[in-house]
C-alpha positions in Angstrom: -9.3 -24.1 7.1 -11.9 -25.5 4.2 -11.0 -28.6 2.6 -12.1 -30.1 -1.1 -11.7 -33.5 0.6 -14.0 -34.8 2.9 -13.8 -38.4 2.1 -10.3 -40.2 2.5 -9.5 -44.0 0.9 -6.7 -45.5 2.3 -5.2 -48.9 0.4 -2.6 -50.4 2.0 0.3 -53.1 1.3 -2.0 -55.4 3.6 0.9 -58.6 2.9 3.4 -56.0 4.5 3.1 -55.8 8.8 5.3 -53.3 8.7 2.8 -50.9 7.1 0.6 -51.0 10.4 2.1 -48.0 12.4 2.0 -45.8 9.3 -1.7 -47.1 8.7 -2.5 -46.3 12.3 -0.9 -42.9 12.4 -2.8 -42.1 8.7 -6.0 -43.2 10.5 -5.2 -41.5 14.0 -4.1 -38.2 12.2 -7.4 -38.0 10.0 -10.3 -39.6 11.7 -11.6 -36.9 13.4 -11.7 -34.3 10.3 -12.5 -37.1 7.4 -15.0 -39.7 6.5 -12.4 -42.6 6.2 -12.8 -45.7 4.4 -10.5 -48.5 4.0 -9.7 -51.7 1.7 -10.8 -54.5 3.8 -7.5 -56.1 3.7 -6.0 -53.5 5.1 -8.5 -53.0 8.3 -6.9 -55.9 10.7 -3.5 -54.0 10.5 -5.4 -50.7 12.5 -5.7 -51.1 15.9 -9.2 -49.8 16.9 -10.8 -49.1 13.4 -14.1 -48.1 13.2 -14.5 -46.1 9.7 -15.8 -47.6 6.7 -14.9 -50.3 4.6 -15.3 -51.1 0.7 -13.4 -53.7 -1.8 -10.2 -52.3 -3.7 -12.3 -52.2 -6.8 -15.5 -49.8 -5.4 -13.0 -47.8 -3.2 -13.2 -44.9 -5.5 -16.9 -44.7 -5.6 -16.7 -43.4 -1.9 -14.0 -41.2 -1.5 -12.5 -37.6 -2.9 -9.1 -38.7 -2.6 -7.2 -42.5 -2.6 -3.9 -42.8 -0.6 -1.9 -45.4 -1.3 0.7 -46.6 1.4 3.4 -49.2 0.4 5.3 -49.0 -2.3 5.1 -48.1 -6.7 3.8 -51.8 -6.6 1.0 -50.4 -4.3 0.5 -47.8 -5.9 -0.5 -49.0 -9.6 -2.8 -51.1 -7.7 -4.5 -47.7 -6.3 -3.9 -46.2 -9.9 -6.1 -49.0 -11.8 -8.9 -49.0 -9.0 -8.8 -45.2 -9.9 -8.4 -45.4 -13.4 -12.0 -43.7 -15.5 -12.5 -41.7 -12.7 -11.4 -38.0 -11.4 -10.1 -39.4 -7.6 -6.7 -38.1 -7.3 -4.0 -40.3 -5.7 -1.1 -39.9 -2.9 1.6 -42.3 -2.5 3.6 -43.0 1.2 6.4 -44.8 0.4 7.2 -48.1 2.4 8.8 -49.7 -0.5 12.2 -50.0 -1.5 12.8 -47.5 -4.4 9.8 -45.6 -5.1 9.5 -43.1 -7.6 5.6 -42.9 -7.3 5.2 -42.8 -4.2 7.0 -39.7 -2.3 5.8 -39.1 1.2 8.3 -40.8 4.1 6.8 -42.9 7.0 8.3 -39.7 8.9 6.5 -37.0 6.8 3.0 -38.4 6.9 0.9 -36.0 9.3 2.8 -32.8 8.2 2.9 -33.9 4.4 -0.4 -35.6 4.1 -2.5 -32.8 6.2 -0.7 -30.2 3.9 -2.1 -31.3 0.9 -5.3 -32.0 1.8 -5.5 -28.6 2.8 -5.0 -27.7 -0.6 -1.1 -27.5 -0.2 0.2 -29.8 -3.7 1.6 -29.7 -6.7 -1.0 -32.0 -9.1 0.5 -34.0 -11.8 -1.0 -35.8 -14.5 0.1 -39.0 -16.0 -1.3 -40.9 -18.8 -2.1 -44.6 -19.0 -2.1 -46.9 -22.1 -5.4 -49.2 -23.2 -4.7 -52.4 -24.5 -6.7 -54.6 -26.6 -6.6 -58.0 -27.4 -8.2 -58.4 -31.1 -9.4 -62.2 -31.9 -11.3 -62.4 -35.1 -11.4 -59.0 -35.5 -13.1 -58.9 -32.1 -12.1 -57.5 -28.7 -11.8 -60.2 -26.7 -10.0 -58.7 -23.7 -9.3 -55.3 -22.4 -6.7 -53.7 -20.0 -5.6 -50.7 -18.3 -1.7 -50.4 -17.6 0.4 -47.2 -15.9 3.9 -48.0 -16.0 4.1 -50.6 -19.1 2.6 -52.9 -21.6 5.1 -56.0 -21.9 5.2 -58.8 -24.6 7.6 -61.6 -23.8 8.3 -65.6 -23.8 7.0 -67.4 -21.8 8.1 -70.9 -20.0 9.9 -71.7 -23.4 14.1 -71.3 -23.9 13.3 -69.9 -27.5 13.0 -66.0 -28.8 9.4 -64.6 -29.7 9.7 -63.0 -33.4 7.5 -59.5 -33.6 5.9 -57.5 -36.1 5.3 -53.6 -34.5 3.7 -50.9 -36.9 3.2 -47.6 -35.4 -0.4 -46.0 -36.8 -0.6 -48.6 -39.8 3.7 -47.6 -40.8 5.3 -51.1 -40.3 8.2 -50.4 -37.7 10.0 -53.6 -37.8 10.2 -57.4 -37.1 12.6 -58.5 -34.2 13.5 -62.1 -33.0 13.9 -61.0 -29.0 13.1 -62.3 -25.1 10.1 -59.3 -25.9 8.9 -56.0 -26.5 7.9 -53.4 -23.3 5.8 -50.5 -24.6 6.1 -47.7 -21.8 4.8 -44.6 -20.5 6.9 -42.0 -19.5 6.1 -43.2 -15.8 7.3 -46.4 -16.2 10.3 -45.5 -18.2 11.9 -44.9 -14.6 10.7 -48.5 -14.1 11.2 -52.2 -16.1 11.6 -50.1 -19.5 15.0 -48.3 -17.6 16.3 -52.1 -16.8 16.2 -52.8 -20.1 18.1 -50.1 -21.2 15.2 -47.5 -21.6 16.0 -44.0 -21.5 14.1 -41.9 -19.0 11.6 -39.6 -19.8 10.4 -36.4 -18.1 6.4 -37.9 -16.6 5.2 -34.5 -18.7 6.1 -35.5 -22.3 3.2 -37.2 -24.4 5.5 -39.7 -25.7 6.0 -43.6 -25.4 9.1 -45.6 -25.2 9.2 -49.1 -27.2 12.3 -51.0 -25.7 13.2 -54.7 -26.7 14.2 -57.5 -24.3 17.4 -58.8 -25.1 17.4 -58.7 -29.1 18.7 -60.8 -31.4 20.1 -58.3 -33.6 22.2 -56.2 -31.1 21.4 -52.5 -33.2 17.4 -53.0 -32.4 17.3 -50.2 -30.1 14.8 -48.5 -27.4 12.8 -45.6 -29.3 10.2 -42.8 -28.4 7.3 -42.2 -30.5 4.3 -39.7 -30.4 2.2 -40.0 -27.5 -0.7 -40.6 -29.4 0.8 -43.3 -31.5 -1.4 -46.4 -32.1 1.1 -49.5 -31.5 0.0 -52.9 -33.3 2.1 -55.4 -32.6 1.5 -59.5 -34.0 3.4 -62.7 -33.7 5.5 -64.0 -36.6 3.4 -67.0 -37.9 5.8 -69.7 -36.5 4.4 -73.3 -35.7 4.0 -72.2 -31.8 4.7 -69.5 -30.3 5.1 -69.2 -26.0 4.1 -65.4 -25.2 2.4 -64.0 -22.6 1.1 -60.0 -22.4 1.1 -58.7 -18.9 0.0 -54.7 -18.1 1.9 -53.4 -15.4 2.0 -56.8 -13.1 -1.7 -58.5 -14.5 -1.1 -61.1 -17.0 -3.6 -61.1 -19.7 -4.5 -64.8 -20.3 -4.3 -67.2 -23.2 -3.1 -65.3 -26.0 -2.8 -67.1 -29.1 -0.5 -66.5 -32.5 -3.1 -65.4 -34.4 -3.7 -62.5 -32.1 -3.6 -58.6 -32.3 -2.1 -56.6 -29.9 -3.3 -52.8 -29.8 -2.2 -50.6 -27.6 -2.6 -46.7 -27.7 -3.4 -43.7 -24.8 -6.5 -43.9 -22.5 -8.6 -41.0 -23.0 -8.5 -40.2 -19.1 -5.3 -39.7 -17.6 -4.7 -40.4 -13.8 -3.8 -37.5 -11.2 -1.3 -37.2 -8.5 -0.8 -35.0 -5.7 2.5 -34.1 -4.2 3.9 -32.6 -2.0 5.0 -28.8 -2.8 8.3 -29.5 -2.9 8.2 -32.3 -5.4 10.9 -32.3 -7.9 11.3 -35.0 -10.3 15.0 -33.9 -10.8 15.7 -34.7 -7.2 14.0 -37.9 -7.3 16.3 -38.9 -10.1 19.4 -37.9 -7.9 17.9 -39.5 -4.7 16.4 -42.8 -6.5 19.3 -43.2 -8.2 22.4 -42.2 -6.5 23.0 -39.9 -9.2 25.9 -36.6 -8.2 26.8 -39.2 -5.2 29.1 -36.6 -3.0 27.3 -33.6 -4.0 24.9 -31.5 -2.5 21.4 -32.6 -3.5 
């Protein structure tokens, strides 16, 4: 059977050993079918290898498809190297919760060889762009799937806030911090904070304070295409940091802008055909426990 893939990347959780027989058995299954080129981290964990090799960041360059084996942590790793380009992503889940990744240890050959023979259901999910404005310059730039997060950092006091949503001033809020979220990472920190969930196919985002000072400043969902500007209350000091997804953007001062909107390019998943999001919830989260899922 004809395949659109003919070049496989494979990223791995290369601090995990207990990745290496599902590595192997990835490599094993697809070798002999598929040009199949691995993050050098990843390499000493298969017995044998002898494809090809290329850093985390260039992977996508070479390949028609990424997998990412591990867990949701992995996986936004394998989302960023991919973000800007049109190399669609799979996720084997190693990890503990995982609502990214959605291929079992167990499933791989069957799963995995199904949807590269065209067998999946593709998704699209959106990433958020975040600027740092300095001056009125851009001084940093960064790419986040799951969340944008303001909060306080090595200090015991609250960050105060200013959010306007496209130029319409929101609110000011004394809090720990602010997470701006996708709808993929509303399953994620956002829904430990008391974020709703939202279906991955809305074009909305979910702002959700840490721990506010004034108890009624609630989570809300705005347009998709919002622009979010967010500044620090002009206090003598202020302790923040600004991390997207798990990559802390450095030395952020007071007197900085925070802007954070869509990406124009959106990243692409491929599951298996019998993906549902709805039993995902129920699985994930031990939601109808007793029933039939």
């Amino acid at each position: 059977m004809s395949t659109e893939f003919k070049s496989i990347g494979i990223l791995g959780k290369h601090s995990d050993p207990k990745i290496a027989k599902t590595l192997e058995t990835l490599y094993q299954c697809l070798k002999s079918q598929y040009k199949i080129i691995v993050d050098p981290s990843s390499t000493p964990l298969i017995p044998n290898f002898s494809g090809a090799t290329h850093p985390i960041e260039s992977l996508t360059q070479h390949c028609d498809v990424l997998i990412a084996v591990g867990g949701d942590g992995t996986f936004l790793t394998a989302a960023r190297a991919a973000a800007g380009s049109d190399i669609p992503l799979i996720g084997i889940n190693l990890g503990r919760l995982g609502f990214l990744v959605d291929i079992s240890p167990d499933e791989v050959i069957t799963k995995v060889n199904a949807i590269l023979q065209g067998q999946y259901r593709k998704e699209q999910r959106f990433l958020l762009r975040t600027k740092i404005i300095r001056n009125q310059q851009v001084i940093h730039e960064e790419t986040a799937v799951n969340e944008v997060v303001i909060h306080r950092w090595i200090t015991p006091s609250m960050i105060e806030l200013n959010t306007t949503i496209n130029g319409v001033y929101l609110n000011t809020q004394r809090s720990d911090g602010l997470i701006i979220s996708t709808p993929t990472g509303s399953t994620a920190y956002a829904l430990s904070a008391g974020g709703p969930i939202i279906h991955p196919s809305l074009n909305a985002l979910l702002l959700v304070p840490l721990n506010p000072h004034t108890l009624s400043n609630r989570p809300i969902v705005i347009d998709g295409y919002s622009e979010i500007e967010i500044n620090f209350v002009k206090t003598k000091e202020v302790n923040a940091q600004v991390t997207c997804d798990h990559i802390a953007i450095p030395g952020v001062l007071i007197s900085d802008t925070i802007l954070i909107k869509k990406d124009s390019k959106p990243i692409t998943i491929l599951h298996p055909e019998s993906h549902d999001f709805f039993h995902a919830l129920r699985h994930k989260l031990n939601w109808s426990s007793g029933y039939p899922s």
